[in-house]
C-alpha positions, 0 to 999 in steps of 0.5 A: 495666816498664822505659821507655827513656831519654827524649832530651833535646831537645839530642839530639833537635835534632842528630839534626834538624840531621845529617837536614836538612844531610844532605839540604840537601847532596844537595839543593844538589848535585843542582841543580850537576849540573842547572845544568851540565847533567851528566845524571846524579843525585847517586845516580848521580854516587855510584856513579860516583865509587866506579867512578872510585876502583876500577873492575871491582868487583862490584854487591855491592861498589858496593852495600857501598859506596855504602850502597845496597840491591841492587835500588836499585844495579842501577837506578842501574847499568842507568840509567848503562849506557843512557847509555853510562857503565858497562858490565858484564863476566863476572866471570873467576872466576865468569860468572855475576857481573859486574864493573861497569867505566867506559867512556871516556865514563864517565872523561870524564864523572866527569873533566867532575863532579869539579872540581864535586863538588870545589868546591861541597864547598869552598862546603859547608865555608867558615869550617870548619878542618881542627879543625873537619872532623877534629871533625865526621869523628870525631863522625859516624863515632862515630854511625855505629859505634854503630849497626853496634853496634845 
């Protein structure tokens, strides 16, 4: 019988580290959005950037995207478009499908968020170099294209 390998505790405690810096961040910037009282989610705020960046995409497309099942995007996009931020239209290929677009009021909002996302990333790295963020890129996209291996 084989036994797996056995993760020295080195591996085990990176795996910790990326886990709690991961959710300190998402933790960290949920309370900028309440503090400057932005009424939307670090979730929603995610699909709004990805709309910012390339609006009229599918459902599918933002859920590829942003890393998110489909039921998990469709509340998040029903949430944005009862505030007014995001509306759907008929795809012109395929009606039955929809393309997610930013209102104006959703431009402004993501114009209002940017400038926090921006600096309390500025805030997140302090004391790194470009070497270091270049390192860290490197490392976590390494991690995360072994696991598109599993």
């Amino acid at each position: 019988m084989e036994y797996p390998e056995v993760v020295s505790a080195r591996e085990q405690l990176f795996g910790f580290i990326v886990e709690k810096t991961a959710k300190k961040m998402k933790l960290s910037f949920s309370r900028v959005l309440a503090d400057n009282e932005a009424d939307i989610t670090v979730d929603q705020w995610v699909i709004m950037n990805i709309l910012h960046d390339e609006n009229a995409i599918s459902q599918y497309q933002i859920a590829q995207r942003s890393y998110k099942d489909a039921p998990t995007v469709t509340r998040i996009l029903d949430l944005l478009e009862q505030k007014g931020y995001i509306r759907r239209k008929p795809a012109k290929t395929d009606r039955r499908k929809f393309e997610i677009h930013l209102t104006e009021n959703g431009l402004k909002k993501v114009k209002t968020i940017l400038p926090l996302a921006q600096s309390f990333r500025q805030r997140c790295y302090a004391g790194l170099d470009i070497n270091d963020l270049q390192q860290m890129e490197k490392t976590m996209n390494t991690i995360f294209e072994n696991l598109n291996l599993s």
